[in-house]
C-alpha positions in Angstrom: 134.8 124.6 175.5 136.8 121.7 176.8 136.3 118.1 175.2 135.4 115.6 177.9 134.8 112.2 175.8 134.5 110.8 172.5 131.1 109.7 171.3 129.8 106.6 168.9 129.9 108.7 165.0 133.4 110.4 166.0 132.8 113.4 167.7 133.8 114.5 170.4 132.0 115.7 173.7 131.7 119.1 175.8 129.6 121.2 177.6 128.9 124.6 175.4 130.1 127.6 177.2 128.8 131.2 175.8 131.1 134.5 176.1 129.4 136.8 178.4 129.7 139.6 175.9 127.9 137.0 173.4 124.9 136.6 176.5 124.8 140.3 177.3 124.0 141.2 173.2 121.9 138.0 172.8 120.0 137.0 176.3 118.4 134.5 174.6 121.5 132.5 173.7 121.9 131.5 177.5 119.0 128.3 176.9 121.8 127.1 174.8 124.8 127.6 177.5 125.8 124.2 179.1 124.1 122.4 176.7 125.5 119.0 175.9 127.7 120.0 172.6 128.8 117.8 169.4 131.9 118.3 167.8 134.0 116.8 164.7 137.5 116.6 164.7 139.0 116.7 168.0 140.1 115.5 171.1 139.0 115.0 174.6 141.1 117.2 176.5 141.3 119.6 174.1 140.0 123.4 174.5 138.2 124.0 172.0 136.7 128.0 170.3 133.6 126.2 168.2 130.6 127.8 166.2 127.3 126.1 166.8 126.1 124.8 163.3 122.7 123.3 164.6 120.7 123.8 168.0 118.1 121.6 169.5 116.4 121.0 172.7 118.8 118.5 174.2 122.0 119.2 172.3 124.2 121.3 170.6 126.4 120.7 167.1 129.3 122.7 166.3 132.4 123.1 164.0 136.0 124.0 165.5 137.0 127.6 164.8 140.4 127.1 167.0 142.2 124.7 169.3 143.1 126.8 172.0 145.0 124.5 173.7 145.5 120.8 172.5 144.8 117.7 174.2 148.3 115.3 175.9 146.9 113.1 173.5 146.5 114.7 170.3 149.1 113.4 167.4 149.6 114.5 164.3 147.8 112.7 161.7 150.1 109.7 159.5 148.1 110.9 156.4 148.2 114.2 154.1 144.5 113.8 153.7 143.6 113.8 157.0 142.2 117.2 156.9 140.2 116.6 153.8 139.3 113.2 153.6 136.2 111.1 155.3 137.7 107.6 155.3 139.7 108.4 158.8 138.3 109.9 161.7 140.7 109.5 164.6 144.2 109.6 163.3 144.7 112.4 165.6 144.5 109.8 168.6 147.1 107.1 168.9 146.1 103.3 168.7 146.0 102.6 171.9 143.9 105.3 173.0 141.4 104.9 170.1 140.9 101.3 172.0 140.2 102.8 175.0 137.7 105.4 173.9 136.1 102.6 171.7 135.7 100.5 175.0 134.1 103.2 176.9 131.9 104.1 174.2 130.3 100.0 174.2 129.9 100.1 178.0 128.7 104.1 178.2 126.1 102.7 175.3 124.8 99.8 176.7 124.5 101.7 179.8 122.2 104.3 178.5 120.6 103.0 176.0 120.4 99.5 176.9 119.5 100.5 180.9 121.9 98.1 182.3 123.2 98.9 185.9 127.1 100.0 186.0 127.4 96.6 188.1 125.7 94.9 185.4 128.0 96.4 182.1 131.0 95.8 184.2 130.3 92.3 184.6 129.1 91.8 180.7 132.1 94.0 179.2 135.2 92.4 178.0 138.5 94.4 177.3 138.5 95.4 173.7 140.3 93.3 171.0 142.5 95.0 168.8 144.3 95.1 165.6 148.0 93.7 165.4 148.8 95.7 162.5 145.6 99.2 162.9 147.5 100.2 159.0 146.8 98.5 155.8 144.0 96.6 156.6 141.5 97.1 154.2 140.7 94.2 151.8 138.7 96.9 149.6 138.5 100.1 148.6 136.3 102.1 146.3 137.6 105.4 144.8 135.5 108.2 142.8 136.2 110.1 139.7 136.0 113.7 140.2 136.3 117.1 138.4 138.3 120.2 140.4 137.8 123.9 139.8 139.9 124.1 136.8 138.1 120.8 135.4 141.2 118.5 136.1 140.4 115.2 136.4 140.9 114.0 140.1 140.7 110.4 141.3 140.3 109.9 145.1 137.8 109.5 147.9 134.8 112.2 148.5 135.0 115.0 151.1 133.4 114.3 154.1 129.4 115.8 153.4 130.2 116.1 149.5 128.4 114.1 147.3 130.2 114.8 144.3 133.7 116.7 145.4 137.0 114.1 145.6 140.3 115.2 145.8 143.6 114.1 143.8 145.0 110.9 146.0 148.0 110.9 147.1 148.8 108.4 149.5 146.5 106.1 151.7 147.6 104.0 154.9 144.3 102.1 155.1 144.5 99.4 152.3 147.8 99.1 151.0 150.8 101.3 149.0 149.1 99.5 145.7 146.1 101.6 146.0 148.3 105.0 145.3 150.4 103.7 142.3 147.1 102.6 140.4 145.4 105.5 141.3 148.7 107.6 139.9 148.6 104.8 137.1 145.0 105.5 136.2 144.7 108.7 137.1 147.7 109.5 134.6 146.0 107.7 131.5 142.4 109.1 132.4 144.5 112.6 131.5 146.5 111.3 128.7 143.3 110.2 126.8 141.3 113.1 127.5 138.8 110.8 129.3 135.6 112.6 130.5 133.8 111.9 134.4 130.3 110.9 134.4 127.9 113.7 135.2 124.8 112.4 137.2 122.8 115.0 135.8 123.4 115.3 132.1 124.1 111.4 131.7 127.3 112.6 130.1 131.2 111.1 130.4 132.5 107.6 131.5 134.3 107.8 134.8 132.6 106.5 137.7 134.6 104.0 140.0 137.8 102.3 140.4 137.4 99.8 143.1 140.6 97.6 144.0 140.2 94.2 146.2 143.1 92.1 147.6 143.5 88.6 148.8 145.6 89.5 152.0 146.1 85.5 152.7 146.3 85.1 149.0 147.7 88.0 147.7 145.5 88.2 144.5 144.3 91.6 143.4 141.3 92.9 141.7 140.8 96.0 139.7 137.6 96.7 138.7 137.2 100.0 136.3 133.7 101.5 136.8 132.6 103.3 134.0 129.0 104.8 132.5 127.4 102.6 129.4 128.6 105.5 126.5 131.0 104.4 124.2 134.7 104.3 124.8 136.9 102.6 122.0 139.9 103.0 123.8 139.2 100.5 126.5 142.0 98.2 124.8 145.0 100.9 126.2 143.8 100.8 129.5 144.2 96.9 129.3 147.3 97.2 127.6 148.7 99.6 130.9 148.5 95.7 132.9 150.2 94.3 130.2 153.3 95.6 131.0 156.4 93.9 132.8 156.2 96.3 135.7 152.2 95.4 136.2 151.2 92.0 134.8 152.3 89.5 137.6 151.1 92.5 140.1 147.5 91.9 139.2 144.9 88.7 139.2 141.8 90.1 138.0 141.4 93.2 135.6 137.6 94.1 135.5 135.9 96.6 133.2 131.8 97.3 134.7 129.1 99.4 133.0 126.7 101.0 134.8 123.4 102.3 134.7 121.9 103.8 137.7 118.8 106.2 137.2 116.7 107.3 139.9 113.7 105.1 140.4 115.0 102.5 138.5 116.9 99.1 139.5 120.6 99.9 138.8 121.7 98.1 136.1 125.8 96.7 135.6 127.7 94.2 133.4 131.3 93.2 133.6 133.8 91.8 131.5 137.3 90.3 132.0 139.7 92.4 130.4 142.9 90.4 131.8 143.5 87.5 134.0 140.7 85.7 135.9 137.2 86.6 136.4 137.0 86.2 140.6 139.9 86.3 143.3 140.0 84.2 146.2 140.5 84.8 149.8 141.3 82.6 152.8 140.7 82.7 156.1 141.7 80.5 159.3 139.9 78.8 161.7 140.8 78.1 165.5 142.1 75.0 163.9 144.9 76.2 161.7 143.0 75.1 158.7 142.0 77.2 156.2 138.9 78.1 154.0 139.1 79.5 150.7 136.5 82.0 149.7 135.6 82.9 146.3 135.4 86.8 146.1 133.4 88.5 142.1 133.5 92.0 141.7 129.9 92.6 143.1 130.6 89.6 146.2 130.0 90.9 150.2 133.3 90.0 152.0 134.4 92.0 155.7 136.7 94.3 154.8 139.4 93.2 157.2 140.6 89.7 156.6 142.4 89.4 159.5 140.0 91.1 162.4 136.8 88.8 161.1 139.0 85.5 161.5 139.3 87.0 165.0 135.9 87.7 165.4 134.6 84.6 163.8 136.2 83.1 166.5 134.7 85.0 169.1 131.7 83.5 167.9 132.6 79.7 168.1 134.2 80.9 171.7 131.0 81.9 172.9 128.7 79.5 171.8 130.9 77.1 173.3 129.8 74.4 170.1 130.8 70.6 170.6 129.4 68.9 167.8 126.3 68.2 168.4 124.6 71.7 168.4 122.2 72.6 165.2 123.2 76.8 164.1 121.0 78.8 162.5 123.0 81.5 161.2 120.4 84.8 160.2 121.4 87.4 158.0 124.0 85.0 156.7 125.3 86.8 153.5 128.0 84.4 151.8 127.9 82.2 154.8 131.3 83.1 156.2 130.5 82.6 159.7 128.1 79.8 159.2 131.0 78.2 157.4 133.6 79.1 160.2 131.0 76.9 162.6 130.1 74.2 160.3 132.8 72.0 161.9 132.4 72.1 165.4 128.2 71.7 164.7 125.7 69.1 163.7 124.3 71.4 161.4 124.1 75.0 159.8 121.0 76.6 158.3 121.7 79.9 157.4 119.1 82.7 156.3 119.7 85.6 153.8 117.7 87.7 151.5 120.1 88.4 148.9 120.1 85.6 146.5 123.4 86.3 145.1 125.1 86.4 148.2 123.0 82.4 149.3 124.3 81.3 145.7 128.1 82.6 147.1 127.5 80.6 150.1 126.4 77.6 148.9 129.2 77.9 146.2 131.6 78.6 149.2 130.3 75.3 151.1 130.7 73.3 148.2 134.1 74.8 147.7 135.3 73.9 151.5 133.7 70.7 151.3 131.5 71.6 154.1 127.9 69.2 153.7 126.2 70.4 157.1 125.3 73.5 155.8 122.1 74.7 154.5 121.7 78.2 153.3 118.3 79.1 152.3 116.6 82.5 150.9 114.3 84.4 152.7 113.8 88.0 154.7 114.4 86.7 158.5 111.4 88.2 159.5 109.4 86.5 157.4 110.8 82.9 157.7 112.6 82.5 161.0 111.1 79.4 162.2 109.3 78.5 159.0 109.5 76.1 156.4 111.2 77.9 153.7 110.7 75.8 150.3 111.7 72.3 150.7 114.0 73.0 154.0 112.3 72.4 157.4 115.3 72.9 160.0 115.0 71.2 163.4 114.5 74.0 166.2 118.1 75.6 167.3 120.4 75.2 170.0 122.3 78.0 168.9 121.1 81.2 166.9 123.4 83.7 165.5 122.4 87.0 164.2 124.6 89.7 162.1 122.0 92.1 161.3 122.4 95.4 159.9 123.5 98.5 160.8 119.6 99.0 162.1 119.7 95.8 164.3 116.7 93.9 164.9 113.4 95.8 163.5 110.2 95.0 164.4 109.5 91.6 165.6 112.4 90.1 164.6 113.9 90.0 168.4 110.6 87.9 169.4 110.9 85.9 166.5 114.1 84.7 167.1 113.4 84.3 170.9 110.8 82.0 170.4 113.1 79.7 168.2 113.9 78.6 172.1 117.5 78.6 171.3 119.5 78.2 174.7 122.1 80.6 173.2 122.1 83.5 171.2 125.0 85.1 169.6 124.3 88.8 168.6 127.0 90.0 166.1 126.5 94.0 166.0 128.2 96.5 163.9 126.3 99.5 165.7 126.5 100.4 169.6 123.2 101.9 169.5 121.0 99.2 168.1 122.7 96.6 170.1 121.7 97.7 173.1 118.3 98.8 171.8 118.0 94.9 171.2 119.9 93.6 174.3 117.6 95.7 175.8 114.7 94.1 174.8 115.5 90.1 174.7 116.5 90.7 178.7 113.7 93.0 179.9 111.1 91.4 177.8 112.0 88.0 176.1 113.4 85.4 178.7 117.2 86.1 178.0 120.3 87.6 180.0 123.4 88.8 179.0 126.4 87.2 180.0 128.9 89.0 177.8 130.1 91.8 175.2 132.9 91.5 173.4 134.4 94.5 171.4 136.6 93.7 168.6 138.2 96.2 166.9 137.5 95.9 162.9 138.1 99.6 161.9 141.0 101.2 163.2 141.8 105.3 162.8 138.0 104.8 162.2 135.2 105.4 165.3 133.3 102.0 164.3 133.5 98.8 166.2 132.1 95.7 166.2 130.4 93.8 168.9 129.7 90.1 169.3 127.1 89.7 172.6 126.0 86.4 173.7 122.5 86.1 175.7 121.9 82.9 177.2 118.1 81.9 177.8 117.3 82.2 181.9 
């Protein structure tokens, strides 16, 4: 099988092509020859010996059993793991052409999906914004406690598909080179003390978590040990391991969190400050030069690459082209961060957000920035958008920006927010698919056209990209 293209989720793309000894023994294999075929781990351009693992009407999936002959562009992976680990998906591919696929896969998308014309997604599609630096990115990371075969204690990331296998971390390019001496620091006392992993089933052992944040315009650092509610005694040593000369002006914040999670039940967690300060801060720059400082607690929402969202922030007050006197409403607003990064070129921000931890962080975050045109209120968007929500009754919009989830718009959100009347609306998208299931809709059935899609590349070695798309009302 040859490896044509790469698809949104990773895989790659070919046409399945049976042996004829295969069709001869098994007639009934040929519905499946030529069939559109998924496949993990490889390359377009690459020829490919695969085993079909699932077959349906339309498509094939399959696992590589060989690479007959590898792709021009196939590299070697930077990372040890590669092989093993789910974090990275296209380390095999070099930066630039991981751009390129992730370009063609925006415009292939909202061609099919969304039912836009080739002229059309030519005219809409803007080249692909990358990452200066597409290593050490990551502003967070959250590694699992595991058990191998001979019940050593391992501390790394799961295996792709396995809920409860990790493997023993070595090294990791996505973050920083902090993440592998604290995982070789913890990892070292867990085995000293004889510390046990927490078994989902039996509600035994204390291991769950170590997740490690940084301030990469700050430099602060979080460590936030993750561990069951039975008893442990010796939490006092694993402080003490920060206390030392090599580790204690290394770290700002040194978090211990209990947990309780049981099926059907809210999950339950309390922290304490074992060293050092209970939050870290962040900043991030505007278009302007100057800075806002974002307070960041061990449960706190923050985009995981400092750098790309100041990028893609600006893309937003780019293409809303905001002078001052426009009034934002920013839905699914979460701590506010790009409500905030448009506060001062507007009249004024309302944002919307259902989470009322994350409304508290952006109102906190306001406050904090000395930002007093922005309103950030509680509500499920599709319940509220153009309602009074308690005491707050926000003039109608000239600008609307959405950041959904992963799912996009559901329901009757996209009418909802069309009959706001907002001239422009800004569509920030984490997922292909659901964007132009949504563009889709505001152009063929809601009054709007779109004038342009901009990828911006958040996730690099990863297949993921962000979108921001801005429909302007005809």
């Amino acid at each position: 099988m040859a490896i044509e293209k790469l698809a949104f989720g990773g895989s790659g793309i070919g046409k399945c092509s049976i042996p004829s000894a295969i069709l001869e023994a098994q007639p009934s294999s040929e519905k499946a020859n030529g069939l559109i075929t998924f496949v993990p781990n490889v390359v377009p351009g690459d020829r490919i010996k695969a085993a079909l693992t699932k077959i349906k009407s339309s498509h094939l999936e399959a696992s590589v059993v060989e690479i007959v002959e590898p792709s021009p562009d196939r590299i070697e992976p930077r990372c040890q793991h590669f092989s093993v680990c789910g974090g990275c998906t296209w380390q095999q591919l070099g930066y630039e052409d991981q751009l390129k696929y992730k370009e063609s896969i925006v415009g292939e998308t909202m061609a099919h999906l969304g039912g836009f014309s080739k002229e059309d997604v030519s005219q809409m599609m803007r080249p692909i914004i990358g990452c200066k630096d597409p290593w050490f990115y990551r502003n967070k990371m959250e590694l699992s406690f595991g058990v191998d075969d001979e019940g050593q204690i391992e501390l790394g990331f799961h295996k792709p598909k396995r809920r409860y296998d990790v493997f023993d971390l070595k090294a990791c390019f996505l973050q920083s080179e902090l993440v592998a001496e604290l995982v070789q620091l913890v990892i070292t006392f867990a085995r000293e003390e004889g510390l046990g992993v927490f078994n989902n089933k039996t509600q035994d052992g204390l291991l769950r978590n170590l997740v490690i944040r940084e301030g990469k315009n700050t430099g602060e650092v979080m460590v936030n040990l993750v561990t069951s509610i039975n008893s442990w005694p010796g939490y006092k040593k694993f402080k003490a391991l920060f206390e030392t000369d090599e580790w204690k002006n290394r770290i700002t914040s040194l978090i211990w969190t209990t947990v309780i999670q049981t099926p059907g039940v809210p999950t339950w967690s309390e922290g304490q400050t074992l060293l050092g300060a209970d939050v870290i801060y962040e900043e991030m720059a505007l278009e302007t030069g100057e800075r806002l400082r974002f307070e960041i607690s061990p449960k706190a929402f923050f985009q995981p690459n400092t750098k790309q969202a100041e990028i893609l922030y600006g893309q937003v007050i780019e293409l809303a082209d905001l002078n001052g006197d426009e009034v934002v409403y920013d839905l699914y607003c979460g701590t506010g961060t790009i409500g905030l990064f448009c506060a001062h070129k507007s009249k004024q921000v309302y944002g919307i957000e259902v989470s009322q931890q994350a409304v508290e962080n952006a109102r906190e975050n306001a406050r904090r920035n000395g930002i007093k045109n922005a309103e950030f209120v509680i509500g499920d968007v599709g319940k509220v958008v153009g309602k009074t929500v308690g005491t707050v009754t926000p003039p109608p919009p000239d600008v609307v920006i959405v950041d959904p989830p992963r799912s996009g718009l559901v329901g009757d959100v996209p009418k909802q927010v069309a009959d706001l009347g907002a001239q422009k609306i800004i569509y920030v998208s984490c997922n292909p698919t659901t964007l132009a299931r949504d563009l889709k809709i505001f152009t063929n059935e809601l009054g709007y056209t779109v004038q342009s899609v901009q990828p911006v590349d958040m996730f690099p070695q990863t297949y993921h990209i962000e979108n921001v798309a801005l429909l302007v009302k005809k």
